[in-house]
C-alpha positions as CSV (number, residue, x, y, z in Angstrom):
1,X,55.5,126.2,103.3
2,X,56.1,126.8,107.2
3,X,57.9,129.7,107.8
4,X,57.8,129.0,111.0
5,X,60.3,126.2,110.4
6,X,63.1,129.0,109.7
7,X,67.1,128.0,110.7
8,X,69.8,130.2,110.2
9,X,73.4,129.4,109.8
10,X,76.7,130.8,109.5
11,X,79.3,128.3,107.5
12,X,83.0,128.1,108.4
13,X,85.9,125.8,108.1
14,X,89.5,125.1,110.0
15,X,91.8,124.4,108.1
16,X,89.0,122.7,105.4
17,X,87.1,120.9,107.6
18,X,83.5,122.7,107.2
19,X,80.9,123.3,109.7
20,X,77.6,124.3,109.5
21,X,76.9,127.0,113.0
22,X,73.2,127.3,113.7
23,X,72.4,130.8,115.4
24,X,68.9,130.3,114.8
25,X,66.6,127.7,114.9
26,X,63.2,126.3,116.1
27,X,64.7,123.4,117.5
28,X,63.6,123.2,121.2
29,X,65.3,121.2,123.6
30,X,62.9,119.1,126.8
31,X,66.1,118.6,129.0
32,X,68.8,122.0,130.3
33,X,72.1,119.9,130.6
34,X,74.3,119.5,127.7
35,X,74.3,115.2,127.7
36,X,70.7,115.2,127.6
37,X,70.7,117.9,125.1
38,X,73.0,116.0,122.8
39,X,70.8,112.8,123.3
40,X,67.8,114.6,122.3
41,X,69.6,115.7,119.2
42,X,70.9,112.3,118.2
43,X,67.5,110.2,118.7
44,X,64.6,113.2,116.7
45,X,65.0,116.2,114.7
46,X,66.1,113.7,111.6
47,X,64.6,115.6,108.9
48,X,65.6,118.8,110.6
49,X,69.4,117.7,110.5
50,X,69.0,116.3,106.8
51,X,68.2,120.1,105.4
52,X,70.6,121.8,107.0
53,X,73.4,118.7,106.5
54,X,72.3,118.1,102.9
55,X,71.1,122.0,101.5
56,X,72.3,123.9,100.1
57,X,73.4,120.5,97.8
58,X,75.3,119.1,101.2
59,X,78.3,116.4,101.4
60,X,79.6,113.8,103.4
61,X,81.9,116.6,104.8
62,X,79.9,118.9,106.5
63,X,79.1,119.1,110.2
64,X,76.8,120.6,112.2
65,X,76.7,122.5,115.3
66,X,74.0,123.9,117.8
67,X,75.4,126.5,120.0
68,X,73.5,126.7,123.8
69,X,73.6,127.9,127.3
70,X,75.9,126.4,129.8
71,X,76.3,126.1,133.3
72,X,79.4,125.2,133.7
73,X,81.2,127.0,130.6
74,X,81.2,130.0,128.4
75,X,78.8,128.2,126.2
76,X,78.0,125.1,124.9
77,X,77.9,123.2,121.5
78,X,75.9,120.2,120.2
79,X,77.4,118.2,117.6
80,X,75.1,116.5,114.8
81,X,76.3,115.0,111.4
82,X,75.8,112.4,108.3
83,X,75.0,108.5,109.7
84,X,78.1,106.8,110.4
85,X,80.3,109.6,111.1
86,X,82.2,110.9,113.7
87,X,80.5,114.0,115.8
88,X,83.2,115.7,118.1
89,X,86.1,117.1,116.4
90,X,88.6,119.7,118.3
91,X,87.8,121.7,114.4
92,X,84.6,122.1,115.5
93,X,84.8,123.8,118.5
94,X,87.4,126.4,117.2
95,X,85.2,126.9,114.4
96,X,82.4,127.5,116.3
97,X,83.9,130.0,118.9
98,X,85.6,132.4,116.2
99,X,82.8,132.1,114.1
100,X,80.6,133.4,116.9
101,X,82.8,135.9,118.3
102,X,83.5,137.8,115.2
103,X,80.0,137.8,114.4
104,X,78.6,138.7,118.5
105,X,77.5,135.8,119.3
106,X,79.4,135.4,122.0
107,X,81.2,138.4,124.0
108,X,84.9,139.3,123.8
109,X,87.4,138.7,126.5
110,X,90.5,140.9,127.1
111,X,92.8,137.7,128.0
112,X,91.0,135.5,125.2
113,X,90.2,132.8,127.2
114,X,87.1,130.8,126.6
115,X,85.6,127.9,128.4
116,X,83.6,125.4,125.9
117,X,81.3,122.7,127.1
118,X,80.9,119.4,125.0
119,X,79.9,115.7,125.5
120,X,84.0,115.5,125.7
121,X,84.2,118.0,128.9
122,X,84.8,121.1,129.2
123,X,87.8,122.4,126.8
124,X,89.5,125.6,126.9
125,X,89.8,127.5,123.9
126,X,92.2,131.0,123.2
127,X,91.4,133.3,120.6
128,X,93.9,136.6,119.5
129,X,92.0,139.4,117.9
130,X,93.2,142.2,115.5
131,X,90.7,144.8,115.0
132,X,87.0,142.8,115.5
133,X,89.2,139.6,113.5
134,X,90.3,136.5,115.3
135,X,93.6,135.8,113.8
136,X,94.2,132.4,115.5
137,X,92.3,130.5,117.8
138,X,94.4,127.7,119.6
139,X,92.8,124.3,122.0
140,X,94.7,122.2,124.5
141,X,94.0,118.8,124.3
142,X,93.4,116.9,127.4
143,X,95.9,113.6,127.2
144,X,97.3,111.6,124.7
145,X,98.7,107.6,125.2
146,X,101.3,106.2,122.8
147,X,101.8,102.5,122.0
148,X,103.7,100.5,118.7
149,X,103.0,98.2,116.9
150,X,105.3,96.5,113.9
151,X,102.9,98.3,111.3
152,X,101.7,101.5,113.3
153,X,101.3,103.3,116.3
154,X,98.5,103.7,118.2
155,X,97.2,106.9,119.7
156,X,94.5,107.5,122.3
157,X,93.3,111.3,122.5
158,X,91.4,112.1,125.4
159,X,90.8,108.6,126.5
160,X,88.4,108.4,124.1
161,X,89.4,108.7,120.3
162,X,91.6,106.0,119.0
163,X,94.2,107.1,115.8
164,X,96.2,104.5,114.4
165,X,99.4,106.2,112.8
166,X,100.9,104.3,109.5
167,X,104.1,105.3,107.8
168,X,104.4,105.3,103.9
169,X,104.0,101.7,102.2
170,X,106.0,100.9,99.5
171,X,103.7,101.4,96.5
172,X,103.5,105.4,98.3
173,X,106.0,107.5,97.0
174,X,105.0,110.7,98.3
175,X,102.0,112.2,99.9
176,X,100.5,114.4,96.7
177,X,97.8,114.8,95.3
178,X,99.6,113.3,92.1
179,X,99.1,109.7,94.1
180,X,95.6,110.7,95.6
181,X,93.7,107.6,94.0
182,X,96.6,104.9,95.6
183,X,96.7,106.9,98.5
184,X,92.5,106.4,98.9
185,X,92.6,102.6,97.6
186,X,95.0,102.1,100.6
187,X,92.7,103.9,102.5
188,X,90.3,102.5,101.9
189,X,91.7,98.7,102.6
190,X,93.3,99.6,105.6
191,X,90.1,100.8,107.9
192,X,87.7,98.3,106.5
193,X,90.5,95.6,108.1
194,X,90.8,97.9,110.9
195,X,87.3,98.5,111.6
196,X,86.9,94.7,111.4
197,X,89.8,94.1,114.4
198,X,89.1,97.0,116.0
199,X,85.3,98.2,116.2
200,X,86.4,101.5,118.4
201,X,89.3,102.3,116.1
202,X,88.0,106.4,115.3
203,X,90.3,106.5,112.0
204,X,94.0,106.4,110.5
205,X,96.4,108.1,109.3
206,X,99.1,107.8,106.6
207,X,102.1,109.8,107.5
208,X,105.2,111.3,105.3
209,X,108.1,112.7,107.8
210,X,109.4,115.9,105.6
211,X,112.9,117.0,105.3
212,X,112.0,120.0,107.1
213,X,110.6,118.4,110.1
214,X,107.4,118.5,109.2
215,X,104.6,116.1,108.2
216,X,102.1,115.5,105.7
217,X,99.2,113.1,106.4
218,X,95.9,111.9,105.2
219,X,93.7,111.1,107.3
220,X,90.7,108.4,106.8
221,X,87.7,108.3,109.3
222,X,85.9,105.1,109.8
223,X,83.6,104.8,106.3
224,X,86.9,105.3,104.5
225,X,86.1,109.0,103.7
226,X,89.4,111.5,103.7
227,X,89.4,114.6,106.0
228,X,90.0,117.7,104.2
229,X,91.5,119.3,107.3
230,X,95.1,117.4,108.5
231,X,93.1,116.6,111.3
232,X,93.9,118.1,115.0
233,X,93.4,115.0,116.3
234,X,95.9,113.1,114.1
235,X,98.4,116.3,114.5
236,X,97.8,115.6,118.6
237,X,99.4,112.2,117.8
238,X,101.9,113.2,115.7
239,X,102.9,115.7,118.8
240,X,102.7,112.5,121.0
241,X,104.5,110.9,119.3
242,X,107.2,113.0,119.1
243,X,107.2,114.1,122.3
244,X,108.7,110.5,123.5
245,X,112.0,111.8,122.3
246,X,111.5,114.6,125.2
247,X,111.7,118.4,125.4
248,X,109.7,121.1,123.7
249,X,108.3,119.9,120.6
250,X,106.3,122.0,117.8
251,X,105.5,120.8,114.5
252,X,103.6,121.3,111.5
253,X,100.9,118.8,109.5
254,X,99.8,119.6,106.0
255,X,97.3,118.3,104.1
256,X,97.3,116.1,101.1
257,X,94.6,119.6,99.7
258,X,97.7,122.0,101.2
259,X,96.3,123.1,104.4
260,X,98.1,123.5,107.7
261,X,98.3,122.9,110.9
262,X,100.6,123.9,114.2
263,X,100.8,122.3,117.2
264,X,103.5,122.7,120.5
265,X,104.0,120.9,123.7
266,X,106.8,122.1,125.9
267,X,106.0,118.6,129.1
268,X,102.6,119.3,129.6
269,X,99.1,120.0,127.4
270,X,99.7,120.1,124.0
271,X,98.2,122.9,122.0
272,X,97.3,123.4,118.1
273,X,96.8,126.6,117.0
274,X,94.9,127.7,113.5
275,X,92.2,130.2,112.0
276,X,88.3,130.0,111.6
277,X,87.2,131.3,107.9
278,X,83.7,132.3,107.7
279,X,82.7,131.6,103.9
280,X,78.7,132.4,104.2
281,X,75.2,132.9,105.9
282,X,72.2,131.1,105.1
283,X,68.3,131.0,105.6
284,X,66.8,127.2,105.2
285,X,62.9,126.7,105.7
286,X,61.6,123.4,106.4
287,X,58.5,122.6,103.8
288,X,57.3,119.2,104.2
289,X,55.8,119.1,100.8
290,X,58.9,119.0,98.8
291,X,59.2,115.9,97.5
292,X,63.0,116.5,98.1
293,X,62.9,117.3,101.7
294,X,66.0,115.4,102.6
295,X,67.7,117.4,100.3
296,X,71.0,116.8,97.7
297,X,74.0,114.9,99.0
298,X,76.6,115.2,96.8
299,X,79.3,112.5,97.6
């Protein structure tokens, strides 16, 4: 056993999406700026990112992050994850900073204000403290494009993520849990044909308008798979979207597993606001004789 081969981690989701934060870990890094850095990550380290992906007994829903220095932000974060899956996620970063600033890791501002660097730019994140706890931790988005379709609309976050937006079909009642297995066999049609017209389509989304203004949604990434979280890039578009009508707009997008999330926009950068939960620390150590090394995936 090399104990050499220590990594520590602190585990936290938003709004269900869960990420895995390394604070410590022998993974060492040829190249200082942040690109490089991320290439590095996605090219080696394979068997490093399949035990702390896959243990303890991982799924296809966690994500992993690698805090680091920065030179043009606050601090930095690398993304890694499962083959075939979507890296950057807006969940991440908020996960990430509240994580590390209730637990030190990265020091406390009296206006809140935190610079983040990525492979997506630099974004801006605000956190609001009571006591040592962040209590909500918000992120403007950088720009969001709206087109239609006769079947959906299309959103483009950033410029770079593409989210195309589906109402309820007819054999959809209601977005419950009650319909999950219809709801994932739609799914599930729907981004293989969309993946096949549209290779740089990032996922969909099935949509339910609520009496009360709000939304529900499930959202599918590329391999089919449901987000737990409503996603803060689908709740982005649903913003956009509504924003054609004008004015300040704020809503709310739930879950089809009951979470929640808020977003505004008053003509100009739309914000969603939420809460990290921290649900755990762990210890991993690499041993390259375990016949398991890759670890348990549970899907």
């Amino acid at each position: 056993m090399e104990f050499g081969k220590m990594f520590s981690s602190m585990d936290a989701h938003v709004a269900g999406e869960a990420y895995r934060i390394v604070t410590q870990s022998p993974i060492r890094f040829k190249s200082s700026d942040l690109k490089s850095q991320s290439e590095e990550l996605a090219n080696h380290f394979k068997t490093e990112k399949n035990l702390l992906l896959n243990e303890p007994r991982g799924h296809r829903g966690m994500h992993g992050i690698i805090p680091v220095a920065s030179n043009r932000a606050d601090i930095g974060l690398l993304f890694f994850c499962h083959e075939k899956v979507s890296g950057f996620k807006y969940e991440g970063v908020l996960a990430a900073i509240g994580t590390l600033l209730e637990m030190g890791g990265l020091a406390r501002r009296e206006n809140g204000r935190y610079t983040v660097e990525t492979t997506e730019g630099v974004i801006e994140v605000r956190a609001v403290f009571d006591g040592d706890e962040v209590t909500e931790i918000s992120v403007h988005n950088q720009s969001a494009s709206v087109s239609r379709s006769t079947q959906a609309a299309s959103v483009l976050i950033d410029g770079r993520r593409h989210y195309l937006i589906y109402p309820l079909p007819p054999v959809i009642p209601e977005i419950d849990l009650a319909h999950l297995s219809v709801i994932n066999e739609w799914g599930t049609a729907k981004v293989a044909e969309c993946v096949r017209t549209d290779p740089e389509v990032s996922g969909i989304a099935l949509v339910e308008e609520r009496p009360d203004g709000g939304f529900r949604s499930v959202t599918f990434e590329r391999d089919g798979y449901i987000r737990r979280s409503p996603g803060i890039d689908t709740t982005l578009a649903l913003l956009a979207l509504q924003e054609k009508q004008g004015g300040h707009v704020r809503l709310s997008n739930t879950s089809i597993f009951g979470s929640t999330l808020e977003a505004e926009s008053n003509d100009g950068p739309a914000s969603v606001r939420t809460e990290t939960y921290v649900m755990g620390a762990h210890q991993f150590v690499l041993d390259r004789e375990d016949p398991l090394a890759q670890g348990f995936l549970i899907v």
